[in-house]
C-alpha positions as CSV (number, residue, x, y, z in Angstrom):
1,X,9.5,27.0,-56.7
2,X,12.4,26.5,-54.2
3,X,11.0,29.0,-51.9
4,X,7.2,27.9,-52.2
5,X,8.9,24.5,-51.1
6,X,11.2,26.1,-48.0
7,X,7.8,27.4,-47.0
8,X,5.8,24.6,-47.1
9,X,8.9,22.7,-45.8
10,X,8.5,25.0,-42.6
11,X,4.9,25.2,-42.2
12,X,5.3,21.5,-42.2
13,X,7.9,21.4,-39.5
14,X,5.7,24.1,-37.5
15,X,2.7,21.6,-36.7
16,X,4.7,18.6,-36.3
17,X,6.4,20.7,-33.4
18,X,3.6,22.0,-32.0
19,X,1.5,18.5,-32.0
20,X,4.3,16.1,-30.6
21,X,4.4,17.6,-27.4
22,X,0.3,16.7,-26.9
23,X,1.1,13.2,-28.4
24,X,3.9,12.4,-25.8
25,X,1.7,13.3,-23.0
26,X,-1.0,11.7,-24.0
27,X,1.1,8.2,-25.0
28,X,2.6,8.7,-21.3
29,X,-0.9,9.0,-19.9
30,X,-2.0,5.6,-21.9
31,X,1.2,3.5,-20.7
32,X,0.5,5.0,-16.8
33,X,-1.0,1.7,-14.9
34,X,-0.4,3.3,-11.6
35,X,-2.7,5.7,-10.0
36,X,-3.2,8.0,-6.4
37,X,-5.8,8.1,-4.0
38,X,-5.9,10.6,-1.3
39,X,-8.6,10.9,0.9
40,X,-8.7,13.4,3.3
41,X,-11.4,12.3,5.6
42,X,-9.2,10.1,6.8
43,X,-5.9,11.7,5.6
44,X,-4.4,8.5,3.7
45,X,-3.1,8.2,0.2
46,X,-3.7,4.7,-1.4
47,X,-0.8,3.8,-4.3
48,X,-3.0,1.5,-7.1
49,X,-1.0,-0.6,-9.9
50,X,-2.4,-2.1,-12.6
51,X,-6.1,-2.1,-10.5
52,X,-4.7,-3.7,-7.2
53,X,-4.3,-1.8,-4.1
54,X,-0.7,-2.2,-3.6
55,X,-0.2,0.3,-0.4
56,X,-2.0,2.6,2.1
57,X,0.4,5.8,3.6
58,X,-0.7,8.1,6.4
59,X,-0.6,11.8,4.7
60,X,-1.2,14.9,6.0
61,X,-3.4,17.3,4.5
62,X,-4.9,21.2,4.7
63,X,-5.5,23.0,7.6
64,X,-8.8,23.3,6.5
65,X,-10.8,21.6,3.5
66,X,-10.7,23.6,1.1
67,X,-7.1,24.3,1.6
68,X,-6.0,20.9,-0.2
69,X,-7.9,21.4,-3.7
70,X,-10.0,18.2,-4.4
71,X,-10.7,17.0,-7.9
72,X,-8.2,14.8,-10.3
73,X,-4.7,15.8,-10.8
74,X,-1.6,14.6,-13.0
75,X,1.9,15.0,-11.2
76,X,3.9,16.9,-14.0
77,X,6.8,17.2,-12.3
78,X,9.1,15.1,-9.9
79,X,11.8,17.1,-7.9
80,X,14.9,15.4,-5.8
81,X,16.0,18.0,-3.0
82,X,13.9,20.9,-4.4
83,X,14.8,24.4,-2.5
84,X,12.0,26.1,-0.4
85,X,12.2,29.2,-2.1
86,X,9.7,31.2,-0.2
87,X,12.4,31.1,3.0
88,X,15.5,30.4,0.8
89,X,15.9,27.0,2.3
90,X,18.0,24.9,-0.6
91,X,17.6,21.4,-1.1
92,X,18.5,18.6,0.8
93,X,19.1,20.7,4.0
94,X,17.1,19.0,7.2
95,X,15.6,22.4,7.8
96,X,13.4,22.1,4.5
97,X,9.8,21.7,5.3
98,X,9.9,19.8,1.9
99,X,11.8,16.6,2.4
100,X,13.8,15.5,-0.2
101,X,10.7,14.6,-2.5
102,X,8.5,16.4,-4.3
103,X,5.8,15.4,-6.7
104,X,3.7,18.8,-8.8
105,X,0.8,18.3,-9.3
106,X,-1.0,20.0,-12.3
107,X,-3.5,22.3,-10.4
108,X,-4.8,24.9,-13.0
109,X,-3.0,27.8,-13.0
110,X,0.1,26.5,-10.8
111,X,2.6,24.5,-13.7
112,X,3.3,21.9,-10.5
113,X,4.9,24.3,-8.4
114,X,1.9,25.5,-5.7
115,X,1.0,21.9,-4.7
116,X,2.4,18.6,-4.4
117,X,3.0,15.6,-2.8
118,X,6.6,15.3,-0.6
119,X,8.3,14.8,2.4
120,X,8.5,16.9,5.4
121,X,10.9,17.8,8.2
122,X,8.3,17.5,10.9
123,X,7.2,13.6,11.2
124,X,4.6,14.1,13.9
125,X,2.8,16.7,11.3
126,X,1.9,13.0,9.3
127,X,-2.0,12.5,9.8
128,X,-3.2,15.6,11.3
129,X,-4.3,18.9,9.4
130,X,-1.6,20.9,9.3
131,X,-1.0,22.3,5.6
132,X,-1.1,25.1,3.3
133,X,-2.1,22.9,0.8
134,X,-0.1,20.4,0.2
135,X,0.5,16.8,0.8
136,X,2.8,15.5,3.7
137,X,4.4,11.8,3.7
138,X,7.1,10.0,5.7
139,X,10.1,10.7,4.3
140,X,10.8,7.1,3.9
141,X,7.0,6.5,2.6
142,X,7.6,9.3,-0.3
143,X,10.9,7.9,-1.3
144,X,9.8,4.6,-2.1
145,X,6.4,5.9,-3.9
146,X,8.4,8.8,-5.9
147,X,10.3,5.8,-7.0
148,X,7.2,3.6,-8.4
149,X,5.6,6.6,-10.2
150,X,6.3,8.6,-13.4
151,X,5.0,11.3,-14.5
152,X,1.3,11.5,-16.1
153,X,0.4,9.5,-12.9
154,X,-3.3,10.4,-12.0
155,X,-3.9,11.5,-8.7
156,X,-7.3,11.7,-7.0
157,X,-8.4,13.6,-4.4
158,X,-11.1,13.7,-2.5
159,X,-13.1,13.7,1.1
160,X,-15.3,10.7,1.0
161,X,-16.1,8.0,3.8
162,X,-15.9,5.1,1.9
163,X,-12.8,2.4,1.5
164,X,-10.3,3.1,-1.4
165,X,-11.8,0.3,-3.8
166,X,-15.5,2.0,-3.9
167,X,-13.8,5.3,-3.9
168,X,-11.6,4.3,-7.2
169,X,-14.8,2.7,-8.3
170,X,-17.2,5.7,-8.8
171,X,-14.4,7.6,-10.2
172,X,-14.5,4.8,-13.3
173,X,-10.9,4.2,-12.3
174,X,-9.5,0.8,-12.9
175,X,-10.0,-1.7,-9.8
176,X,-9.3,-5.2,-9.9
177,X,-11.9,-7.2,-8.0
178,X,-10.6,-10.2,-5.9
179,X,-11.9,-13.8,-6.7
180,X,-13.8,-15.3,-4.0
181,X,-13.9,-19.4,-3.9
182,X,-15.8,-21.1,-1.4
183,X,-14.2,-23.4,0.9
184,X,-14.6,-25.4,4.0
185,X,-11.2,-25.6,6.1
186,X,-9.9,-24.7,9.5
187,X,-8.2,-21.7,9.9
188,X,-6.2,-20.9,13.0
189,X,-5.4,-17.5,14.2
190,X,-2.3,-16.7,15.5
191,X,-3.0,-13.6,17.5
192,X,-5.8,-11.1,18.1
193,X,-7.0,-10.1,14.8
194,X,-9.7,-7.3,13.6
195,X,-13.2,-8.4,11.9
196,X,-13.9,-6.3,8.8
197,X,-17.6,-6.6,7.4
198,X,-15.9,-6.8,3.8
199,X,-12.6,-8.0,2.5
200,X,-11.2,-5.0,2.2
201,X,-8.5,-3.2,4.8
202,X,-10.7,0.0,6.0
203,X,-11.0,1.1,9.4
204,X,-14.7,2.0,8.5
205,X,-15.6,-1.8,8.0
206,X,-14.3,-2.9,11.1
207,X,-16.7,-4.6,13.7
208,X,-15.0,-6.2,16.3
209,X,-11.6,-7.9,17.3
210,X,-11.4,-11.9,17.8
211,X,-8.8,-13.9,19.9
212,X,-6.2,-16.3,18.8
213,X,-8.0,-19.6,17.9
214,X,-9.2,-22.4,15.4
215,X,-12.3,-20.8,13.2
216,X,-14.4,-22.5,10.4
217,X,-13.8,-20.2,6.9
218,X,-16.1,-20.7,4.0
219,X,-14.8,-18.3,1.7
220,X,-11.4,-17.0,0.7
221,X,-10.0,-14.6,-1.5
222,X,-7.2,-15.1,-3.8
223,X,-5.4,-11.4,-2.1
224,X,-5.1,-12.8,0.9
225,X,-9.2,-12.7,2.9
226,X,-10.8,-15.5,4.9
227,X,-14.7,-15.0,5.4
228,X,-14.9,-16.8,8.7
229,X,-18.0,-17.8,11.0
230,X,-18.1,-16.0,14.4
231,X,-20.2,-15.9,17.3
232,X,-20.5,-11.7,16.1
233,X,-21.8,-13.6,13.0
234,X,-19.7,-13.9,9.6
235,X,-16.9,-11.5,9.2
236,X,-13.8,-11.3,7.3
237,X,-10.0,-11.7,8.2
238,X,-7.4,-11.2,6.3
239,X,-4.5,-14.1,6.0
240,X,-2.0,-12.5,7.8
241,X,-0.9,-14.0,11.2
242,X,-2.7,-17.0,10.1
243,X,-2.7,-20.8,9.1
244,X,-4.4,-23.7,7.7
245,X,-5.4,-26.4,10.1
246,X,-6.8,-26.9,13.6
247,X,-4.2,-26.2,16.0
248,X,-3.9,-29.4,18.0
249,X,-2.0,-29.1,22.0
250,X,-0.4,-32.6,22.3
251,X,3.2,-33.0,23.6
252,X,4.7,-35.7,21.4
253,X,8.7,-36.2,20.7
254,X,10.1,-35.1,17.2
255,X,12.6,-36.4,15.2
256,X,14.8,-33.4,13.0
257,X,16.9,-35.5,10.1
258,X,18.5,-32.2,9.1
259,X,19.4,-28.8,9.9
260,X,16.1,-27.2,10.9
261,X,14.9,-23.9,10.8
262,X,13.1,-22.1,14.1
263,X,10.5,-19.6,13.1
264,X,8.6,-17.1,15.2
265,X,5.5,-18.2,14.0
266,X,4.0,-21.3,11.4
267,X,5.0,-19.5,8.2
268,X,7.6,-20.1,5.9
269,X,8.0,-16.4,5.6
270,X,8.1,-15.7,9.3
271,X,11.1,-14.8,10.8
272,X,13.7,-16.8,11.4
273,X,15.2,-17.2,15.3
274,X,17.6,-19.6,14.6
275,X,18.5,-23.4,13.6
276,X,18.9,-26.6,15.2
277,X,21.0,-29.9,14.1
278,X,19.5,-33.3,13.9
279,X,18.0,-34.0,16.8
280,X,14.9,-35.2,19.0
281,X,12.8,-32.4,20.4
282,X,9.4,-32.3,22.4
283,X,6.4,-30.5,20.2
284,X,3.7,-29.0,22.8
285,X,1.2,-27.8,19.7
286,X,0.9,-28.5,16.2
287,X,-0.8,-27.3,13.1
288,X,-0.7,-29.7,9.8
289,X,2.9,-30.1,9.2
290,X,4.3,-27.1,11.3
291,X,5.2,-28.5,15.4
292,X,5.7,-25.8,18.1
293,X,8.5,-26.7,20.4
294,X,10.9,-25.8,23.2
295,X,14.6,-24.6,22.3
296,X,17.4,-23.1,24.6
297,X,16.2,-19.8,22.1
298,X,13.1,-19.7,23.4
299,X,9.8,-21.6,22.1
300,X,9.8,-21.7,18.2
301,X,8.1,-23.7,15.2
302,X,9.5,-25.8,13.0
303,X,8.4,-27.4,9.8
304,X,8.1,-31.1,9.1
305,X,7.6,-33.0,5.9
């Protein structure tokens, strides 16, 4: 009876080891929000969390197509300073044509050690077809991405002319789709900004370029996209370099209370150029609540309630 019970004991034991390891992979897989795109017609990798495109990195890719193997991948394995064996280049050394990053991905028949995503010793290589197989990044781009990305992270790839969204989209991967409201405000434009015939930040969808000036929107998005009239017809913009309000040019004295901050532009999350004490100064433009003005720094804007 005792050994019947030793047996059964390690038969027992047996399939719980052999089944855990599939569980834990498959748990890691579920708890994954993040997931890759790379595109080689146009030799970017998109980085989505939780359905939002969060970032766009230049990559470089095969020397020819078939090179990079397309299809959908899990990164298995993430390396810190991983040698180059097949010259005998260790780790870390500024010589490796691996960077300091590398991210295996699950190929069949190559355990994550054949291709991956990493860094490189060559920066000009990034965007261009250069390859054996792998991936390419900036070193500084694959540092911070290694960093947001665990293992069981799914990575797509693929050579498609279409933006990342639509891509993510027929592969029944998660996208979160921006609210649109509509509106009717004045928008000005800072500087010279691209038209896009959708919200959505591919080279593919833009149609022209429009100067710095006040335009009508009657739509806007809630991750950051103005859908604007234009004499090309109605385009999209996105938010940046932007603000609210019809940019009046009126010379007119203003009065600072406090210690004011000068900003490069009419953003509270513009750069900063300095700061001036109480004071009277003379506004040549204005915009809502924001006055552009003259300052022994140079012209600047400043914010009054």
């Amino acid at each position: 009876m005792v050994k019947k019970g030793l047996y059964s004991f390690i038969i027992f034991s047996l399939i719980t080891v052999m089944f855990m390891p599939l569980k834990t992979i498959q748990a890691a897989e579920v708890e994954t929000s993040s997931y890759l795109i790379i595109n080689k017609a146009v030799n970017e990798l998109a980085y989505f969390k939780d359905g939002e495109l969060v970032r766009v990195f230049d990559v470089g890719t095969g020397k020819s197509r078939k090179l990079t193997p397309e299809g959908t991948f899990k990164i298995i394995n993430k390396v810190k300073n991983r040698p180059y064996y097949k010259e005998k280049i260790p780790g870390g050394s500024p010589k490796n044509p691996l960077g300091d990053r590398w991210m295996g991905l699950d190929v069949p028949g190559t355990w994550g050690h054949t291709y991956g995503i990493h860094g490189n010793n060559n920066e000009r290589s990034i965007g261009k077809y250069v390859s054996a197989g792998c991936i390419r990044m900036h070193n500084e781009d694959v540092r911070w991405l290694y960093d947001q990305i665990p293992n069981g992270t799914t990575v797509l790839i693929t050579h498609e002319n279409k933006d990342f969204q639509s891509i993510a989209l027929d592969h029944g991967l998660n996208v979160k789709l921006p609210k649109i409201e509509k509106v009717d405000k004045k928008v000005t434009i800072l500087a010279e900004k691209s038209l896009y015939e959708k919200p959505i930040q591919y080279k593919g969808y833009v149609k022209a370029k429009i100067a710095a000036q006040t335009v009508t929107a009657f739509e806007e998005t809630d991750n950051g996209w103005y859908h604007i009239y234009t004499w090309f017809g109605d385009a999209w913009i996105s938010k940046g370099n932007t603000v609210e309000g019809q940019l009046v040019k009126k010379e007119m004295k203003v009065a600072l209370t406090t210690v004011t901050s000068l900003y490069a532009s009419p953003n509270v999350t513009a750069v900063t150029v300095g700061a001036l004490n109480p004071q009277t100064v003379k506004s040549f433009e204005q915009i809502g609540n924001w006055h552009h003005i003259y300052t022994w720094f140079g012209d600047a804007w400043v914010y009054i309630e």
